[in-house]
Backbone as CSV, one residue per row, in Angstrom:
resi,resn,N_x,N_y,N_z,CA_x,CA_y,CA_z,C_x,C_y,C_z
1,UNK,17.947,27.399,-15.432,17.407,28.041,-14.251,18.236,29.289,-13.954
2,UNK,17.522,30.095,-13.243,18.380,31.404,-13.078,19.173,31.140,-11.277
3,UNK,19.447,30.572,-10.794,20.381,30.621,-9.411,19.338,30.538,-8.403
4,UNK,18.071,30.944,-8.530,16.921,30.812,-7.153,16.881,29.703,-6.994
5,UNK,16.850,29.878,-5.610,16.296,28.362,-5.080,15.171,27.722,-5.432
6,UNK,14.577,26.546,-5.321,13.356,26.430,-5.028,13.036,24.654,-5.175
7,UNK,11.621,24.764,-4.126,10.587,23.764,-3.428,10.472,22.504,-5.002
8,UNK,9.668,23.016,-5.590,9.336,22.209,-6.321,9.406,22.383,-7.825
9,UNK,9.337,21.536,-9.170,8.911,22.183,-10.436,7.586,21.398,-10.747
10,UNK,6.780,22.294,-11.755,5.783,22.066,-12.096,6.000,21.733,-13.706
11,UNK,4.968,20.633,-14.007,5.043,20.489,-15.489,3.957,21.248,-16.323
12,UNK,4.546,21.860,-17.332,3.153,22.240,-17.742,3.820,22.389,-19.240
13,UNK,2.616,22.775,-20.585,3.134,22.096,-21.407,3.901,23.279,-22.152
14,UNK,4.563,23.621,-21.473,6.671,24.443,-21.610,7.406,23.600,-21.159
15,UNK,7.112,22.222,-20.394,7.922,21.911,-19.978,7.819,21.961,-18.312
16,UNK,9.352,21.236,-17.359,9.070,21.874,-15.950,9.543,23.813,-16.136
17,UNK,8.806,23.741,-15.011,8.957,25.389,-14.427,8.980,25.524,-13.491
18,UNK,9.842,26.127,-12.846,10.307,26.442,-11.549,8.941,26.877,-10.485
19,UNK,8.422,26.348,-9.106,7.576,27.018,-8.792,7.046,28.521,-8.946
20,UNK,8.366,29.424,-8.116,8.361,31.047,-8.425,7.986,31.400,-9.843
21,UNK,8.251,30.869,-10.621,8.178,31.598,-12.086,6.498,31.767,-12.248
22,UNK,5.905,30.284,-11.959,4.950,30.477,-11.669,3.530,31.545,-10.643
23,UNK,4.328,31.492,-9.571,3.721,32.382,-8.779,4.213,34.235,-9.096
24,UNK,4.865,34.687,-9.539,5.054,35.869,-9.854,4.268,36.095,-10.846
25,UNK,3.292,34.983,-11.743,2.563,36.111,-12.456,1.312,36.202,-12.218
26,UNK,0.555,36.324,-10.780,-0.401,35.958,-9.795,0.072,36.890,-8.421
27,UNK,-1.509,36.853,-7.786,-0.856,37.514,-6.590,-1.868,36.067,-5.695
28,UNK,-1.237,35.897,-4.322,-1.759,34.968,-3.450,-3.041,35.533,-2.812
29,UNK,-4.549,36.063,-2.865,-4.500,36.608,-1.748,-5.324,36.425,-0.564
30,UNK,-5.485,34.639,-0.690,-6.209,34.432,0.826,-5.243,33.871,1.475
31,UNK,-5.305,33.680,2.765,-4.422,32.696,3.644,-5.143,31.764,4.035
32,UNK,-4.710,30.143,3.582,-5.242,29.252,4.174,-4.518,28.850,4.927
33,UNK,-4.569,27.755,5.656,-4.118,26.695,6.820,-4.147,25.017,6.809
34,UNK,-3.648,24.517,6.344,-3.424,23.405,6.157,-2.806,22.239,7.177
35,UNK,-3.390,20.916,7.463,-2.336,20.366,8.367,-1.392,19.718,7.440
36,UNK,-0.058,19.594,8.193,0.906,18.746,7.406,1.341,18.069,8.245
37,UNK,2.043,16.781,7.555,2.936,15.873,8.706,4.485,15.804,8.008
38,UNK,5.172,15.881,8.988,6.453,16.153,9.024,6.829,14.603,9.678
39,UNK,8.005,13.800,8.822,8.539,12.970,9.145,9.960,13.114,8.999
40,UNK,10.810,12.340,10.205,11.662,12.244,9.568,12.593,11.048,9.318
41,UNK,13.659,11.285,8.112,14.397,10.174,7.163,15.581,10.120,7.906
42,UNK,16.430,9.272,7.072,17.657,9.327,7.302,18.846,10.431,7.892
43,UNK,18.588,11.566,6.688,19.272,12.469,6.977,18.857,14.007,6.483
44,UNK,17.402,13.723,6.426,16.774,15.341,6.586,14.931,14.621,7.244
45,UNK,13.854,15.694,6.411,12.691,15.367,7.093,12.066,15.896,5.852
46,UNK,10.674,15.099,5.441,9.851,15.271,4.510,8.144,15.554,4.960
47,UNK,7.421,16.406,4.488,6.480,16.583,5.036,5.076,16.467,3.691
48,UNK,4.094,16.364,4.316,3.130,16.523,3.315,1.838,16.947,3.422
49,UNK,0.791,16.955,2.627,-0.539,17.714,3.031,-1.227,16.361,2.776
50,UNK,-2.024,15.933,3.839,-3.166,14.704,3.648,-3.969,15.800,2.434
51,UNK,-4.803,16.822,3.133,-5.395,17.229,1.921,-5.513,17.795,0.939
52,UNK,-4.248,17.729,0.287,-3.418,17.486,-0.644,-2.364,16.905,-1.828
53,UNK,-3.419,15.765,-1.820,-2.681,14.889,-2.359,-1.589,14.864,-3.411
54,UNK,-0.146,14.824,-3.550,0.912,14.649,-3.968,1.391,16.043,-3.546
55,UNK,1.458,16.890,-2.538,1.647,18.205,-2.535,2.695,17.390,-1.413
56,UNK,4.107,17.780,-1.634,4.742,16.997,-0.585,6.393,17.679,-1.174
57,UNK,7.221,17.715,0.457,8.468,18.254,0.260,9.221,18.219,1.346
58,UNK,10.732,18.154,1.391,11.844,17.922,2.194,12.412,19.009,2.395
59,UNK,13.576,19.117,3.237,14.089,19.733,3.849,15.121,18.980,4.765
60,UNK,16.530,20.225,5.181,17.192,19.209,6.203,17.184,19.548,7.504
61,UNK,15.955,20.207,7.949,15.185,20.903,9.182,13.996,20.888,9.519
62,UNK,13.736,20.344,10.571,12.171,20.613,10.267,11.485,22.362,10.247
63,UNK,12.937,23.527,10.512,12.022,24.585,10.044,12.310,24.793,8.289
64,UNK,13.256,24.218,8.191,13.215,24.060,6.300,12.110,23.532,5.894
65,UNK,11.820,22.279,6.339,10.670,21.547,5.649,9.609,22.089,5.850
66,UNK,9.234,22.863,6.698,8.105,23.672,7.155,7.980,25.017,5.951
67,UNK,9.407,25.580,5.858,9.332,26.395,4.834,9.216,25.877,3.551
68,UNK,9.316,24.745,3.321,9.376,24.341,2.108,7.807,23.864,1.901
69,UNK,7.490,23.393,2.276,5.811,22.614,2.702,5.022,23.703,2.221
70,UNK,5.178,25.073,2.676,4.599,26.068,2.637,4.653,26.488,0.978
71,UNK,5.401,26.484,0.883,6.054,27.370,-0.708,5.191,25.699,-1.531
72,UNK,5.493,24.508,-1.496,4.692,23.596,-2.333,3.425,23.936,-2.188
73,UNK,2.730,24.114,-0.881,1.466,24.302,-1.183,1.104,25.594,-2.250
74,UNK,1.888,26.290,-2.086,1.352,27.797,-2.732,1.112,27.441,-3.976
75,UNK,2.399,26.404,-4.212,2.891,25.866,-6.066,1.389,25.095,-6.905
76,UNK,1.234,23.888,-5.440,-0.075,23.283,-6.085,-0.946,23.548,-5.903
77,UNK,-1.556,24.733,-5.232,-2.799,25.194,-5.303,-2.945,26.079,-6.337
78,UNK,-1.603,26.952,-6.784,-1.914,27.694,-8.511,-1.712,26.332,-9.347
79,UNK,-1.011,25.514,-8.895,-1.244,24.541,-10.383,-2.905,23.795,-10.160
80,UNK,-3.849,23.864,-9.264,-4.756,23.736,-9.217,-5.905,24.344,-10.437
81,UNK,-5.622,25.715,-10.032,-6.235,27.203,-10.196,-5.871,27.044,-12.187
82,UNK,-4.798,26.749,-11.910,-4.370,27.121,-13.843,-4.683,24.998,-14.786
83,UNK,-5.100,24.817,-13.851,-5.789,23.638,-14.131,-7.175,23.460,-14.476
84,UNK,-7.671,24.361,-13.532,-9.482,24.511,-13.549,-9.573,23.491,-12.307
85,UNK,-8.982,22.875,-11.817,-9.661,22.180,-10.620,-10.083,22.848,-9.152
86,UNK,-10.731,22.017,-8.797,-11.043,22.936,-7.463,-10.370,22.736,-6.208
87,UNK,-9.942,24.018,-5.482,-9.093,23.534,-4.372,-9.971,23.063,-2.919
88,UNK,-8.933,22.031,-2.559,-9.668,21.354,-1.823,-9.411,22.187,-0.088
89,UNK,-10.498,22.017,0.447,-10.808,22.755,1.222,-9.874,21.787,2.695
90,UNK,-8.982,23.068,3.484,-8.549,22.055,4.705,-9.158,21.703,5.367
91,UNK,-9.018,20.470,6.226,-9.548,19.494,6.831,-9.543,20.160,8.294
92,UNK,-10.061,20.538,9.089,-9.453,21.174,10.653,-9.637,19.800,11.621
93,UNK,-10.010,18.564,11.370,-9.762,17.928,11.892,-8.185,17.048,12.383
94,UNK,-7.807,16.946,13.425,-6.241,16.332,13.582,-5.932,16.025,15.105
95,UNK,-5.619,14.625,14.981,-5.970,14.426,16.646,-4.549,13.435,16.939
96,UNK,-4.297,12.530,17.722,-3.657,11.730,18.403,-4.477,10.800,19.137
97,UNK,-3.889,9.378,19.142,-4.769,8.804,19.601,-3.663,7.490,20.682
98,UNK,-3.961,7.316,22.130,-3.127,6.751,22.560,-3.814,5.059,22.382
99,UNK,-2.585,4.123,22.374,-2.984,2.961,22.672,-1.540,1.895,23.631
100,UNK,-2.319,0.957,24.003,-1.048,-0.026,24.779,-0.621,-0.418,23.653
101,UNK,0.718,-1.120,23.816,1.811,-2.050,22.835,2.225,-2.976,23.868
102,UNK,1.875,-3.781,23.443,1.986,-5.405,24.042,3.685,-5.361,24.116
């Protein structure tokens, strides 16, 4: 690896590859919106995309994990794209729901 940071690696058949390596030879250029849920662990916080399945990442902040969440999605929606699959469209539904506890 060259010293950059980064979110996630992707497998592909070179091997893993660093997200960025990936995205620099592409340009992004819609903006989507995604919900994520942010939990947190022991001793940081992990977040993920329901509609997104396995698109998921930590941090020891929730504005890290937020930044990080962000940069995975970018990762698996080109590993989508260089897959041939289709990206799945966000959900704008997301609610809360109260109940009693005995």
């Amino acid at each position: 690896m060259d010293g950059r940071s980064f979110a996630a690696l992707r497998m592909t058949s070179r091997g893993a590859v660093p997200f960025y390596t990936l995205l620099e030879r592409t340009s992004i250029r819609t903006i989507v919106r995604y919900a994520i849920v942010i939990e947190k662990a022991d001793e940081n916080y992990s977040a993920y995309v329901p509609d997104l399945p396995g698109c998921v990442s930590t941090g020891r902040t929730v504005e890290e994990v937020k930044q990080n969440i962000a940069e995975a999605i970018q990762f698996h929606i080109q590993g989508l794209i260089e897959d041939g699959d289709p990206i799945p469209p966000p959900n704008p539904l997301s609610d809360y729901v109260e109940t009693k506890v005995a």
